[in-house]
N, C-alpha and C positions, 0 to 999 in steps of 0.2 A: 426577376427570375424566381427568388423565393419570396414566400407567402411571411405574416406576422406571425411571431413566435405566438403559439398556444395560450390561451390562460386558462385558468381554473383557482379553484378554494377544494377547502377541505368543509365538507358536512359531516355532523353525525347524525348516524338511524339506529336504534337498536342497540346503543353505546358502542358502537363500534364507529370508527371515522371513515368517510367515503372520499374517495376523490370526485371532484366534477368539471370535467375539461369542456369548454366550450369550445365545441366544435363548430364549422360553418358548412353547408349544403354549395354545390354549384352556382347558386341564386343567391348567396351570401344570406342565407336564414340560420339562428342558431341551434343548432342540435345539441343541445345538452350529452355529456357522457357519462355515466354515475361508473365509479371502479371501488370495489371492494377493498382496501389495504388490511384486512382483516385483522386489524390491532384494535384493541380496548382503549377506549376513552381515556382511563386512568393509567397516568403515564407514558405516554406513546405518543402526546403531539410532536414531538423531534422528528420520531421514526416517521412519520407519518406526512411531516412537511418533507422528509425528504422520498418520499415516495410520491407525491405529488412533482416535486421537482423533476426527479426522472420519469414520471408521465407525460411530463409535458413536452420535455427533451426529447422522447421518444415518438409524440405522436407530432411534434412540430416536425420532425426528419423526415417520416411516413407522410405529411401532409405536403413538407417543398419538393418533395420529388419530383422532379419531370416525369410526365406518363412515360409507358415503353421504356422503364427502366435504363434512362441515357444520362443519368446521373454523371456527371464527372467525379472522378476519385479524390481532386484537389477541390474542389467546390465542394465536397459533405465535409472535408476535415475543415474547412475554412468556416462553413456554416454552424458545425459542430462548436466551433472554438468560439464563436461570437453570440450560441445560445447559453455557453457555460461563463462568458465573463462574468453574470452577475450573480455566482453562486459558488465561484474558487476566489481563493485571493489572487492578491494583484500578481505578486510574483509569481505564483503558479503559471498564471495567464501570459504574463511574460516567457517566460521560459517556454510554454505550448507554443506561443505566438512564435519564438525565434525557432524552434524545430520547426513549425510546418513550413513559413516563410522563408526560411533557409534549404538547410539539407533536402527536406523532401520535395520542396516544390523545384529546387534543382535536378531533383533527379526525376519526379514525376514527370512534370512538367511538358519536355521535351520528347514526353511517350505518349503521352493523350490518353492515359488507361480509362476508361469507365471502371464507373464504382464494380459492373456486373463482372470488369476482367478481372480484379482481384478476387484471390482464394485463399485458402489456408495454405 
């Protein structure tokens, strides 16, 4: 149902470090993505892996969507939680893991929301 999570590196151009997400085409060819993190060279790789980090979390979600936005509301929290295991700690992930697998899929569950029914 869902695609491989995203990869990329960090580049620099111009002393500034770029993101580069490897993206895929329909035909599975790589489109390279270059993103701006607009942080200087000096001093900034932290900030800047962790902007890489959430680009990739971001465009791995953007890319498993089912087309016609039919997303299920427990399948994004589920996929969300198993692209962040390897970038919170363990207990963290624990404790995400017992809220969604518990309470909410209790209560979702049994209502079939799509991602598109939830709002603010």
């Amino acid at each position: 149902m869902f695609k491989k999570e995203i990869t990329g590196s960090l580049q620099v151009k111009n002393n500034v470090f770029y993101v580069v997400l490897n993206l895929y085409d329909e035909k599975g060819n790589r489109k390279p993505k270059w993103v701006s993190t607009g942080l200087l060279v000096r001093g900034n790789k932290r900030k800047a892996e962790e902007v890489l980090n959430q680009l990739k979390s971001e465009y791995t979600i953007k890319t498993a969507a089912p087309k016609g936005r039919d997303l299920e509301f427990l399948a994004y929290f589920k996929t969300w939680l198993e692209m962040k295991k390897g970038s919170i700690q363990e207990t963290t992930y624990e404790g995400y893991y017992g809220m969604i697998y518990g309470k909410i899929t209790q209560y979702f569950e049994p209502l079939g929301f799509k991602l598109q029914d939830v709002n603010e």
